[in-house]
C-alpha angles and dihedrals in degrees: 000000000000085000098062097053095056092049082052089051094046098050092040076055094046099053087038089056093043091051092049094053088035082065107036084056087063091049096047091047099054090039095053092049103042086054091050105068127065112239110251107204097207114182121211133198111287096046091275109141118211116207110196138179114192104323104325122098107232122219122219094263092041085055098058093046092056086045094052096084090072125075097200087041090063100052091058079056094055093048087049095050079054101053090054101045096059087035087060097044090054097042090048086042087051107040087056091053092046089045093048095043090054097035082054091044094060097037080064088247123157108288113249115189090178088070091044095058096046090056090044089047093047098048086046092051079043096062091035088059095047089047082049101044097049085047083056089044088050095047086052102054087042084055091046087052090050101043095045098049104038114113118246132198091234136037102227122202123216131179118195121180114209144065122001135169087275099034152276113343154092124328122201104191123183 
């Protein structure tokens, strides 16, 4: 009796075991082929920029988490996250005084020039940090480019246990 319980238990072991590399195949294929190709930014009609590494199209998560393999890379990022931010809060600052002094202009309320160049001044300092903040994420992606092809005198290993596009798991990188 004892002896059919241990072959069950071998053969439960063995599946489970078939069914954990089965799947950190799959991880280690779609990681070593998303690392070795440089990201394109290729811009289309209408102002949509495209970023793309190989054939596939990257969305803007997808993107930081490609980027994330480089230090320097980051930083642009940070830099990037910043622009926008205070990009957003002026916009938003100046869209609401443009949008008072002309809600109190047509109401037939005292004109206050003081409300309507605020709003001007924050949705100018709005565009200029957009126009900032893609040339940061730009820089990033070009140092990215740089960083990731450039021939080195030794291969490195490096193993990192943690989050991947599939999952938690382990990365081989070389």
């Amino acid at each position: 009796m004892p002896n059919t319980k241990f072959r069950m238990m071998k053969k439960l072991l063995i599946l489970l075991n078939t069914i954990l590399v089965m799947f950190n195949c799959t991880a280690q294929e779609s990681d070593t082929a998303s690392v070795s190709t440089s990201i394109k930014i290729q811009k289309q009609q209408g102002g949509r920029t495209l970023y793309l590494q190989g054939n596939n199209e990257l969305s803007k998560k997808e993107l930081l988490y490609v980027l994330e393999d480089s230090p320097s890379a980051m930083e642009e990022l940070r830099y990037y996250e910043l622009a926008r931010g205070v990009g957003f809060v002026t916009g938003a600052a100046g869209g609401f005084c443009i949008g008072w002094y002309w809600g109190g202009y047509i109401m037939g309320k005292r004109y206050n020039p003081t409300l309507l160049g605020v709003g001007v001044a924050g949705a100018l300092t709005s565009i200029l940090c957009e126009f900032a903040a893609r040339k940061n994420l730009h820089n990033a992606i070009n140092i990215y480019n740089n960083e990731t092809h450039k021939p080195t005198g030794s291969n490195t290993l490096q193993l990192n246990f943690g989050f991947s596009e599939q999952g938690l798991g382990l990365n081989l990188k070389f």
